[in-house]
mmCIF entry with sequence, helices, sheets and N, C-alpha, C, O atoms, coordinates in Angstrom:
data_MODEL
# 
_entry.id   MODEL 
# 
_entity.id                         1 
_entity.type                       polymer 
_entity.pdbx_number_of_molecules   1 
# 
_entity_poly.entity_id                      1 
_entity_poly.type                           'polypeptide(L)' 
_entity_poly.nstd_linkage                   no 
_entity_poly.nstd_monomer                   no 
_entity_poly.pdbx_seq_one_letter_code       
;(UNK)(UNK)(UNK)(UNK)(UNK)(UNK)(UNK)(UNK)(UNK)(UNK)(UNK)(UNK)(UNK)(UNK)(UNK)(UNK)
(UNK)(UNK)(UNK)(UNK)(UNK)(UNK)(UNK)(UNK)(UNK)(UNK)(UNK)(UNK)(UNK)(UNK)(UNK)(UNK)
(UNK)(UNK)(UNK)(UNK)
;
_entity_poly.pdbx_seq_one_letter_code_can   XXXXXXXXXXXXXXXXXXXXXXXXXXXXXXXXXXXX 
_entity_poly.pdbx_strand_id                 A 
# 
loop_
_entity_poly_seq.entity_id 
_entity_poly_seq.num 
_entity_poly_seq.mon_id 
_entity_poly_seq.hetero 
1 1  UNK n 
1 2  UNK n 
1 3  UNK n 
1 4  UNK n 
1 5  UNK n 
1 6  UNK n 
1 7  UNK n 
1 8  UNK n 
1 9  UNK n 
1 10 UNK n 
1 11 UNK n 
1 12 UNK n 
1 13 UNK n 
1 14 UNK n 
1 15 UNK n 
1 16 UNK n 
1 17 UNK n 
1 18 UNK n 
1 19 UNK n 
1 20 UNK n 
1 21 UNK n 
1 22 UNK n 
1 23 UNK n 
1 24 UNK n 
1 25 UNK n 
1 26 UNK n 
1 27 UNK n 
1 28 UNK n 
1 29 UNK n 
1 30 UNK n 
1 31 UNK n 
1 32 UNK n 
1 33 UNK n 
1 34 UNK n 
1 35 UNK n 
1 36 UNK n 
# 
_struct_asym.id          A 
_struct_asym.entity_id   1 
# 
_struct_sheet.id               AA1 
_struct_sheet.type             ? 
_struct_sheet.number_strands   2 
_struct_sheet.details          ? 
# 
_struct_sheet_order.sheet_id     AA1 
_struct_sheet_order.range_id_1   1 
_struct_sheet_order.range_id_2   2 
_struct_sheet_order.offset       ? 
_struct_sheet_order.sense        anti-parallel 
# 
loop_
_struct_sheet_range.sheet_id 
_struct_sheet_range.id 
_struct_sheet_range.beg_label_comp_id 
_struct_sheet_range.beg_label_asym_id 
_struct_sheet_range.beg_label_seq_id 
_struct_sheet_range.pdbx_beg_PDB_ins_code 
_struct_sheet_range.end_label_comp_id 
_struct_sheet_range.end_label_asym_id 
_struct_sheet_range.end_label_seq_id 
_struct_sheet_range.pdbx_end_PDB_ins_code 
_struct_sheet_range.beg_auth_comp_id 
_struct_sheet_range.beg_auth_asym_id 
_struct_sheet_range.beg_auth_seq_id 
_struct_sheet_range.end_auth_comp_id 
_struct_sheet_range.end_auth_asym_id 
_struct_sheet_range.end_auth_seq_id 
AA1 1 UNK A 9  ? UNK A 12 ? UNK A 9  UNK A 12 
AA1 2 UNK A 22 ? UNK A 25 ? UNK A 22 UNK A 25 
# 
loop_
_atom_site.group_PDB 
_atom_site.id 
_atom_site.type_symbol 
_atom_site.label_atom_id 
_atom_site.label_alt_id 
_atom_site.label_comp_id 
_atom_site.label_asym_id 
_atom_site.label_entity_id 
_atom_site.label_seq_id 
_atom_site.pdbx_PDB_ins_code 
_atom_site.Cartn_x 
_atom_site.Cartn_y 
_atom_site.Cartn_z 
_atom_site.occupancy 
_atom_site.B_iso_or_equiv 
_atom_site.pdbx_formal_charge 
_atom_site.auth_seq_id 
_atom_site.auth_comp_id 
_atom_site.auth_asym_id 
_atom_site.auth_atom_id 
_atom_site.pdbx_PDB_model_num 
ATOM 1   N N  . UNK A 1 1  ? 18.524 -10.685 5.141  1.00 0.00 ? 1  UNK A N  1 
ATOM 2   C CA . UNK A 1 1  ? 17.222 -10.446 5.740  1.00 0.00 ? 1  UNK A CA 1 
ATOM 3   C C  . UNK A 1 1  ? 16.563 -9.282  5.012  1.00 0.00 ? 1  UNK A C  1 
ATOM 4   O O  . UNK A 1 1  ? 17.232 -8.275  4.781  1.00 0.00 ? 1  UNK A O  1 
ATOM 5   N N  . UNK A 1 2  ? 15.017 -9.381  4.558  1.00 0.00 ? 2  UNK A N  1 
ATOM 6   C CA . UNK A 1 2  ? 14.441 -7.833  3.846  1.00 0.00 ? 2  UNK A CA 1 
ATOM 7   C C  . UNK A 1 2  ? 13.238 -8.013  5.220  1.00 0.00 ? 2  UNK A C  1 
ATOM 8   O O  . UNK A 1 2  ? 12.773 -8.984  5.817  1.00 0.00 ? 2  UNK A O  1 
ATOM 9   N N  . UNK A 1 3  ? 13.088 -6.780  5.299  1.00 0.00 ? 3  UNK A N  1 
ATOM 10  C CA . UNK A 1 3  ? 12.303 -5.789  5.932  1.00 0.00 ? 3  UNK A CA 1 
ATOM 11  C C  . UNK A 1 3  ? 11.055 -5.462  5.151  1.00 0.00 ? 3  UNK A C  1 
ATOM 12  O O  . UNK A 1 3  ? 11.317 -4.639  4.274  1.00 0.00 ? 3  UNK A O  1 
ATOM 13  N N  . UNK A 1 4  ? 10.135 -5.724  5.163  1.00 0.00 ? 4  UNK A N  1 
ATOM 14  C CA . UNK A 1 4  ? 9.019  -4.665  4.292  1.00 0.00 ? 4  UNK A CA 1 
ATOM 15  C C  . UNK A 1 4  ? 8.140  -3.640  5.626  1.00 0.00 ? 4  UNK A C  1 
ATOM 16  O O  . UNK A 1 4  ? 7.627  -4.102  6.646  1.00 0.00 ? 4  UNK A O  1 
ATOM 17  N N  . UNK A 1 5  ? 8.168  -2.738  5.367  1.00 0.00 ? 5  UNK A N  1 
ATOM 18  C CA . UNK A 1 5  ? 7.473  -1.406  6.364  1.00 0.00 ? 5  UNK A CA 1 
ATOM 19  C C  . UNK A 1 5  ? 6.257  -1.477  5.271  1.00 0.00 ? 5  UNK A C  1 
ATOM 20  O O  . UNK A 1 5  ? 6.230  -1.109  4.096  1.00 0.00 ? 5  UNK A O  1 
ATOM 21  N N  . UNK A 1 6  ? 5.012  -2.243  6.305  1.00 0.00 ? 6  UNK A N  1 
ATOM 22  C CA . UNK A 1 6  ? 3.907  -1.647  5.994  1.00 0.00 ? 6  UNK A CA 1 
ATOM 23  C C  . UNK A 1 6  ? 3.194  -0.895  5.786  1.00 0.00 ? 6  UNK A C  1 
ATOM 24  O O  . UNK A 1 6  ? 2.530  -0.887  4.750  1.00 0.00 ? 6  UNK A O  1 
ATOM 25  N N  . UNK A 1 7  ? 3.079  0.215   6.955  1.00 0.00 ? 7  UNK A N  1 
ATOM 26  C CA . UNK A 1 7  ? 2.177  1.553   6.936  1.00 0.00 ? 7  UNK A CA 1 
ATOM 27  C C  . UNK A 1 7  ? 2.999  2.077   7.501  1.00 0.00 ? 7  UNK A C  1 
ATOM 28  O O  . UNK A 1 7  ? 3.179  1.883   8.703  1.00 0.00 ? 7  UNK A O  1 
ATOM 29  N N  . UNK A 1 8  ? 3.682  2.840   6.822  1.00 0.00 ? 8  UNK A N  1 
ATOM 30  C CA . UNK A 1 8  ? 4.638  4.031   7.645  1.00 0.00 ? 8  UNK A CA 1 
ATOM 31  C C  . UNK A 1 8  ? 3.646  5.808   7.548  1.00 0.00 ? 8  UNK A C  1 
ATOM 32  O O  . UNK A 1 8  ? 3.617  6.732   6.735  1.00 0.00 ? 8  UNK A O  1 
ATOM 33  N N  . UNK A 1 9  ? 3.020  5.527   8.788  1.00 0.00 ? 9  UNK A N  1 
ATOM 34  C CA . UNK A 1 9  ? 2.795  7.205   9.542  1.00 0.00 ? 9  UNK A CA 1 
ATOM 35  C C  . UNK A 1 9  ? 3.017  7.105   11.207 1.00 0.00 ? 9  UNK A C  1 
ATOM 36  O O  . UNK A 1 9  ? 3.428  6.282   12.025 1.00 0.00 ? 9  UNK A O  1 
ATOM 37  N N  . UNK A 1 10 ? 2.471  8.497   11.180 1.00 0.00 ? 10 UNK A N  1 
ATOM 38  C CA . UNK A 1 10 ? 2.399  8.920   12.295 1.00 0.00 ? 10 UNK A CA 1 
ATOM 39  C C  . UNK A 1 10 ? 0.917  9.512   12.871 1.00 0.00 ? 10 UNK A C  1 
ATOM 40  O O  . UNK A 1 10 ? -0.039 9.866   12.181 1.00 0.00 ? 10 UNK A O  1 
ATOM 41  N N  . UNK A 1 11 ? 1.004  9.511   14.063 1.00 0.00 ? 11 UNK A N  1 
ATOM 42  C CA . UNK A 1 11 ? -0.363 10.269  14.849 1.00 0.00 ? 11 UNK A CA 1 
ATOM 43  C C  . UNK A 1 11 ? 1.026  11.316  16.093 1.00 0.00 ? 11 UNK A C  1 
ATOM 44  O O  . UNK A 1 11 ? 2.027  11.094  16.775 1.00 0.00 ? 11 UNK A O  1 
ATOM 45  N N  . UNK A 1 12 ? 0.104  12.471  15.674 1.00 0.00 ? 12 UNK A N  1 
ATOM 46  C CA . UNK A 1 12 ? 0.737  13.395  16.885 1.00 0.00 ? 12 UNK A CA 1 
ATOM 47  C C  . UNK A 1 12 ? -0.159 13.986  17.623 1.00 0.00 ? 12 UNK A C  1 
ATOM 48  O O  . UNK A 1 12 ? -0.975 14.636  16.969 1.00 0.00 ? 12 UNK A O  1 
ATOM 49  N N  . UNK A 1 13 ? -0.357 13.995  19.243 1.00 0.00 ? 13 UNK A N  1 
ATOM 50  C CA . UNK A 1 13 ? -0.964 14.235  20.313 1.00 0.00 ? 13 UNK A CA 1 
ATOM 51  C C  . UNK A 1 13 ? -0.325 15.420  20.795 1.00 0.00 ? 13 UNK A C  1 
ATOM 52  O O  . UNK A 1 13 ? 0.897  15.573  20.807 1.00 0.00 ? 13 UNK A O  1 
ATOM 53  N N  . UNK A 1 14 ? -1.472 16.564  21.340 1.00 0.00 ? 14 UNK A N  1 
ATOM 54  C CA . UNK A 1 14 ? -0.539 17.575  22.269 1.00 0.00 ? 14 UNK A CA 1 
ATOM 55  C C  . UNK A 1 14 ? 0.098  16.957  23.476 1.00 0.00 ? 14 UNK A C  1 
ATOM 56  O O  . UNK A 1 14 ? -0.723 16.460  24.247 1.00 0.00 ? 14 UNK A O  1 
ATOM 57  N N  . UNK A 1 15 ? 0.949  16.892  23.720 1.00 0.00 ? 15 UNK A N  1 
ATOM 58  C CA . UNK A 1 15 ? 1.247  16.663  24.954 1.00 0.00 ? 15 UNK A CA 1 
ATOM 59  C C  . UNK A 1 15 ? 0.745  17.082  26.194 1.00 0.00 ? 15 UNK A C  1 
ATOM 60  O O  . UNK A 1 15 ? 0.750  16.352  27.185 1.00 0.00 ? 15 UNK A O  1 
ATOM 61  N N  . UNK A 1 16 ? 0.258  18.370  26.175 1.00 0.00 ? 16 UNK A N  1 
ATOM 62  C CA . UNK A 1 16 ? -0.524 18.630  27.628 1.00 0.00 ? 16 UNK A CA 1 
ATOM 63  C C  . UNK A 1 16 ? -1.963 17.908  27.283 1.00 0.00 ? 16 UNK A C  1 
ATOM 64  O O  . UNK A 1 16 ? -2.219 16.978  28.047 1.00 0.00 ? 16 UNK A O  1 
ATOM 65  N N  . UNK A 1 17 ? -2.613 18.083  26.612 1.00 0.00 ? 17 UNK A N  1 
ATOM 66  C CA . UNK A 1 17 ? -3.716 18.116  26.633 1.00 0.00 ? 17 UNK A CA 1 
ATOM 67  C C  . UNK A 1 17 ? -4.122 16.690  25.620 1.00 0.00 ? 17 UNK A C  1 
ATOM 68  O O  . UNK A 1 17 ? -5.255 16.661  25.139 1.00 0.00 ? 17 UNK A O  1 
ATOM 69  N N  . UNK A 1 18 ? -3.539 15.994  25.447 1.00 0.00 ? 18 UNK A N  1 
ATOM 70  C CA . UNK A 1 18 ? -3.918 14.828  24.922 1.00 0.00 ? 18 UNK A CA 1 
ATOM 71  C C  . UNK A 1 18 ? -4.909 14.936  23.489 1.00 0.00 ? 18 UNK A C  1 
ATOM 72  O O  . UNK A 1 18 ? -5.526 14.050  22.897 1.00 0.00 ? 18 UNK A O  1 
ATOM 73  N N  . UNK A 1 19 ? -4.810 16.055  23.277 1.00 0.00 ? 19 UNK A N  1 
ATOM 74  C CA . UNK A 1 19 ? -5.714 16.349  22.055 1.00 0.00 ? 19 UNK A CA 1 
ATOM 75  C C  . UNK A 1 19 ? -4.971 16.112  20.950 1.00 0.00 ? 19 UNK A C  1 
ATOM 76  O O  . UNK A 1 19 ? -3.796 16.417  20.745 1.00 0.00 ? 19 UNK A O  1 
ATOM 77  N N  . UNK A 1 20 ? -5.992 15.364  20.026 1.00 0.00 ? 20 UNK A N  1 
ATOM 78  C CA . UNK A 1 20 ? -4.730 14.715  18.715 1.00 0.00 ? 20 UNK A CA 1 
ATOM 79  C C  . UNK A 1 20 ? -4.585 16.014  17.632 1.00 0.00 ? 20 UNK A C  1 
ATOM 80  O O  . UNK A 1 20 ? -5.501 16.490  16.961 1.00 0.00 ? 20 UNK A O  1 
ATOM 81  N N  . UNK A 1 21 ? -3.606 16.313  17.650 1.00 0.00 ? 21 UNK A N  1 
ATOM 82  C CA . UNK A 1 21 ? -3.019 17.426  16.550 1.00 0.00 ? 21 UNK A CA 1 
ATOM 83  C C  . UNK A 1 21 ? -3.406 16.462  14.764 1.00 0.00 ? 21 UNK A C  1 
ATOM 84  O O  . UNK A 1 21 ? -4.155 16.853  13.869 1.00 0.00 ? 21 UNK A O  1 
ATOM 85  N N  . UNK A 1 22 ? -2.804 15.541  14.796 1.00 0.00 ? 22 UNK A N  1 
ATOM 86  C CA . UNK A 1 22 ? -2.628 15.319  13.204 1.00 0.00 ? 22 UNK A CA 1 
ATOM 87  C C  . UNK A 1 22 ? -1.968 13.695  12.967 1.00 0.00 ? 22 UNK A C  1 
ATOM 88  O O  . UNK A 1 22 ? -1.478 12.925  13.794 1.00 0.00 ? 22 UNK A O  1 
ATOM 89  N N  . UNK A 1 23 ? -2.161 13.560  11.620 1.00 0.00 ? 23 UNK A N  1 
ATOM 90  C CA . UNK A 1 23 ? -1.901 12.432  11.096 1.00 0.00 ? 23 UNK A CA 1 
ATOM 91  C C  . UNK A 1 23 ? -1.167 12.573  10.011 1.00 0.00 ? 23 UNK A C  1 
ATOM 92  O O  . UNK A 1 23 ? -1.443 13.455  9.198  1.00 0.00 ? 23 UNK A O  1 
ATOM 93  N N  . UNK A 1 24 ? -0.278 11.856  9.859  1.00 0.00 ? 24 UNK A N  1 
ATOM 94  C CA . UNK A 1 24 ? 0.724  11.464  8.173  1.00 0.00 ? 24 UNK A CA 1 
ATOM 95  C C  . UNK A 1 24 ? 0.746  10.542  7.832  1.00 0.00 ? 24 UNK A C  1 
ATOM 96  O O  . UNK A 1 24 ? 0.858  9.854   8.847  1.00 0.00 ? 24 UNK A O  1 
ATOM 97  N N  . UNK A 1 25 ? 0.710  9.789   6.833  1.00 0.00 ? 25 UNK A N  1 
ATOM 98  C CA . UNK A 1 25 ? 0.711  9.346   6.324  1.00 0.00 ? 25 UNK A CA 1 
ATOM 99  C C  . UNK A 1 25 ? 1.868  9.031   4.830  1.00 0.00 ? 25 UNK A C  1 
ATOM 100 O O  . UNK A 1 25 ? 1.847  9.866   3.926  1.00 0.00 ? 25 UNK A O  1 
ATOM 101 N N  . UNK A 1 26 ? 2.693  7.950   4.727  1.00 0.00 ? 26 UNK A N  1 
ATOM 102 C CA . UNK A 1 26 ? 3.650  8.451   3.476  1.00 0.00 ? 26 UNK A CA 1 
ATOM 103 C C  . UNK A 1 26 ? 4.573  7.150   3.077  1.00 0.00 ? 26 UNK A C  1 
ATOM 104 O O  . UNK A 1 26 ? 5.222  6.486   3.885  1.00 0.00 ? 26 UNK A O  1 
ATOM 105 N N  . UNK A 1 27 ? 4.495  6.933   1.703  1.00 0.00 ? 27 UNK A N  1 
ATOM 106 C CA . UNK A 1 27 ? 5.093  6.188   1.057  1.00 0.00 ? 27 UNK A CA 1 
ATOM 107 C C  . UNK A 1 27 ? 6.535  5.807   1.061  1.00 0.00 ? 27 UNK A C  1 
ATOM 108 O O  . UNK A 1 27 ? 7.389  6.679   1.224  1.00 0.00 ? 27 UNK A O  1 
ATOM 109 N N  . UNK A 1 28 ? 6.777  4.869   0.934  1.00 0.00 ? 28 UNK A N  1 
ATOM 110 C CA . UNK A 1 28 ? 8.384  4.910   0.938  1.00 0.00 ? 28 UNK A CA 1 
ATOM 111 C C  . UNK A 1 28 ? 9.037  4.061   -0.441 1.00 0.00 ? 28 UNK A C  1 
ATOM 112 O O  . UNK A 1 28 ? 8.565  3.045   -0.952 1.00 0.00 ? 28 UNK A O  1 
ATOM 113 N N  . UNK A 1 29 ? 10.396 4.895   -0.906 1.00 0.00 ? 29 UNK A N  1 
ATOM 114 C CA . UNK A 1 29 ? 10.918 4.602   -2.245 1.00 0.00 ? 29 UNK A CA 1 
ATOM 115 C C  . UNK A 1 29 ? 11.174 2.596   -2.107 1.00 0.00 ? 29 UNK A C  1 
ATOM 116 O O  . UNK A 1 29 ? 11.799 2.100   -1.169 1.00 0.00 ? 29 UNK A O  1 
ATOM 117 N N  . UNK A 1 30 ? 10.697 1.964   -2.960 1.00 0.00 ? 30 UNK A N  1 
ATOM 118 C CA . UNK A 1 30 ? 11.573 0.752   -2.948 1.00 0.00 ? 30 UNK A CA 1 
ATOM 119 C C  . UNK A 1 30 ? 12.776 0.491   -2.601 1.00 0.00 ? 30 UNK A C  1 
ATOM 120 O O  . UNK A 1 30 ? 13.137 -0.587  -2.127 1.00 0.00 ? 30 UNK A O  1 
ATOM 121 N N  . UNK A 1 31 ? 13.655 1.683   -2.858 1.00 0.00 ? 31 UNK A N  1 
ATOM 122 C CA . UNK A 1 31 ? 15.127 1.249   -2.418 1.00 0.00 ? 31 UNK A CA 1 
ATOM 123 C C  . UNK A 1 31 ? 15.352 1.785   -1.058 1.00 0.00 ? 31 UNK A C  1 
ATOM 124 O O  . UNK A 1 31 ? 16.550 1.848   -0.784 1.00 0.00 ? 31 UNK A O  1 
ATOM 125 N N  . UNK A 1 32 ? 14.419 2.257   0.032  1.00 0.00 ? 32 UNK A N  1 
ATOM 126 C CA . UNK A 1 32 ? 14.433 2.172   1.248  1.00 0.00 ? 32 UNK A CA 1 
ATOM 127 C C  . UNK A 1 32 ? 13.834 0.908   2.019  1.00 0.00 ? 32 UNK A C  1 
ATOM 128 O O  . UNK A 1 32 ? 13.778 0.735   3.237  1.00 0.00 ? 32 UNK A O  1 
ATOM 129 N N  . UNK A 1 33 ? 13.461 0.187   1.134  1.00 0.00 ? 33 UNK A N  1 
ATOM 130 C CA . UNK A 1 33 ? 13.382 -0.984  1.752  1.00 0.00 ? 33 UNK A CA 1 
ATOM 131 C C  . UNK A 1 33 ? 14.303 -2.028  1.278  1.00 0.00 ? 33 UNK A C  1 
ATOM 132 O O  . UNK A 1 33 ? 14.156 -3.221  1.547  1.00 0.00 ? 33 UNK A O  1 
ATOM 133 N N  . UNK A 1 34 ? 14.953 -1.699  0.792  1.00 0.00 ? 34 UNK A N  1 
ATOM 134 C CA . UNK A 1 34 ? 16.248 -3.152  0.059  1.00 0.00 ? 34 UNK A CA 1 
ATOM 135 C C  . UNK A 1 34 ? 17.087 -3.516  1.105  1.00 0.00 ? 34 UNK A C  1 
ATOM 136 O O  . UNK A 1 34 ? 17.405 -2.564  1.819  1.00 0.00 ? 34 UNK A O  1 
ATOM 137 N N  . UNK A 1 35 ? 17.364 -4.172  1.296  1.00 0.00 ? 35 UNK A N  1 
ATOM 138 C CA . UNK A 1 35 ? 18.904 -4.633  1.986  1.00 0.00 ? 35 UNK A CA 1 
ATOM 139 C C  . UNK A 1 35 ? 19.756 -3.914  1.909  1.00 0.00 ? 35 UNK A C  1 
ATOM 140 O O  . UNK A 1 35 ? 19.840 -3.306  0.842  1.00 0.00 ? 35 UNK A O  1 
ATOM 141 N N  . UNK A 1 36 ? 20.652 -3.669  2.836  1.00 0.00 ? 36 UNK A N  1 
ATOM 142 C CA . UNK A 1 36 ? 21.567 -2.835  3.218  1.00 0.00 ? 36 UNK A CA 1 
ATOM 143 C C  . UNK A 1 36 ? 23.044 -3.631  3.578  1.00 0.00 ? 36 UNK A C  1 
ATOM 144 O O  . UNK A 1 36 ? 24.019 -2.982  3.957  1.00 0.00 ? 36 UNK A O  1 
# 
């Protein structure tokens, strides 16, 4: 079975206050997506 990870980020929210802190965004090596 292969896996391909499309858009690997994140969104981070404060937790109290629901206010969005930030975004990432980030590539991943080919051989993190190979079969294992």
């Amino acid at each position: 079975m292969y896996t391909k990870i499309t858009n690997p980020s994140i969104v981070i929210f404060d937790g109290k206050t629901g206010e969005l802190i930030g975004t990432a965004t980030f590539k991943l090596t080919d051989e993190s997506e190979k079969n294992s």
